[in-house]
N, C-alpha and C positions, 0 to 999 in steps of 0.2 A: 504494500500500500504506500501511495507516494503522492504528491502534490504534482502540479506540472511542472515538468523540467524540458530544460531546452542542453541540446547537446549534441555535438558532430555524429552524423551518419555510422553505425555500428558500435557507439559508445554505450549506450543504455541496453538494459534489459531484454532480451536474450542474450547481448552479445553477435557481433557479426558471424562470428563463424555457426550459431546457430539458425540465422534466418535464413529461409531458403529461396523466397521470393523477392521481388522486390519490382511494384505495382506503379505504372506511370498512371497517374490519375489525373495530368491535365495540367494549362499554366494556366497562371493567376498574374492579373494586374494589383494586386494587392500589396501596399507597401510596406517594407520591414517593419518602420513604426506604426501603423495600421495592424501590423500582425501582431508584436508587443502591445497595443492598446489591446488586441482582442484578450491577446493573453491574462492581460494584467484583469481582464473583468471576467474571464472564464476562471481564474481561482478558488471564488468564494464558490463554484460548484462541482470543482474538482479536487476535493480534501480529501486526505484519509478518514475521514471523518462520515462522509457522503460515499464512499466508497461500498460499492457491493460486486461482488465477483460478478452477479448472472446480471443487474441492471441497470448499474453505475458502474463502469468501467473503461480503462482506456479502448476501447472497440466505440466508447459510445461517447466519449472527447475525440477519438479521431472524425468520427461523423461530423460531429458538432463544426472541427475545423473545416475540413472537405469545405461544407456546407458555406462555412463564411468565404475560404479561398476562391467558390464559386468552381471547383474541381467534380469529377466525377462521384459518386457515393460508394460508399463503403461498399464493395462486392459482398452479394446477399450471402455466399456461403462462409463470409466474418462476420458480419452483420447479425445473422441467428445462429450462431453457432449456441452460443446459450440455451436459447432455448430448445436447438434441437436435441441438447444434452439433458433436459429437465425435461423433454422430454419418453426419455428411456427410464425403465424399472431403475439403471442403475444411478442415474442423475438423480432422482425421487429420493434414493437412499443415502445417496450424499450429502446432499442438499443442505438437509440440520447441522450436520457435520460439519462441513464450508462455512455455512453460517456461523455457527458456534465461535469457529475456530478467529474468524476475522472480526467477530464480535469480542472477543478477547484481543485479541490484537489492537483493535480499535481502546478499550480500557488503557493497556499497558499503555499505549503515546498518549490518551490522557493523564495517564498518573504521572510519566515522566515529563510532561509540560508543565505541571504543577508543580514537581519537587524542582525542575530546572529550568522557570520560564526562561524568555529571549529574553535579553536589555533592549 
C-alpha cells in the first residue's frame, strides 16, 4: 500500500525485469505541470488509507490518469481482472483474508503516524 509516486520507467513495483508488457496507450497534449496539478489533487484519493486490493487500486488511479491524459483506457482484461477473481469459488474465499490482512496493515501506518508524525 503506497501513496502516489512518480519515478523512472522500471523503478517501482514489480520491478522491470518482472513486467512483461508494456502498453502504448496514446499521446497527450497534457502539460508536465498540468500532470503534477493532476497529481497533487489525485492524493487525497489515493492513500493507503483508501486503498483496497479488489476496488481502490493502482489499476483504478491508472484509469483515472488514462482518462485525464485523454489516452486510451485501461485494457478490459486489467480493468476487471478483480473482479473476475471475486468472481471464482477461490476469490470468494480469499476475499476476508485480503481484506483482513490490509485492514491490519492499514492500522499498523496508523499507529506509526501517530507514534512518529511528519514535522
Amino acid at each position: 500500500m503506497s501513496t502516489i509516486c512518480v519515478c523512472p520507467k522500471g523503478c517501482g513495483w514489480p520491478g522491470e525485469e518482472l513486467l512483461k508488457d508494456e502498453l502504448a496507450m496514446g499521446r497527450t497534449q497534457i502539460t508536465e505541470e498540468e500532470l503534477e496539478a493532476f497529481l497533487y489533487l489525485q492524493r487525497t484519493s489515493f492513500t493507503p488509507d483508501r486503498y483496497d486490493v479488489f476496488q481502490h487500486n493502482c489499476n483504478h488511479f491508472s484509469q483515472s490518469l488514462l482518462r485525464f491524459l485523454g489516452a486510451k483506457p485501461l485494457p478490459t482484461y486489467i480493468a476487471t481482472l478483480p473482479d473476475r477473481v471475486l468472481e471464482t469459488v477461490l476469490g470468494r474465499i480469499v476475499r476476508p483474508i485480503v481484506d483482513a490482512s490490509v485492514s491490519l496493515r492499514k492500522l499498523e501506518l496508523r499507529k506509526s503516524q501517530t507514534l512518529n508524525p511528519k514535522p
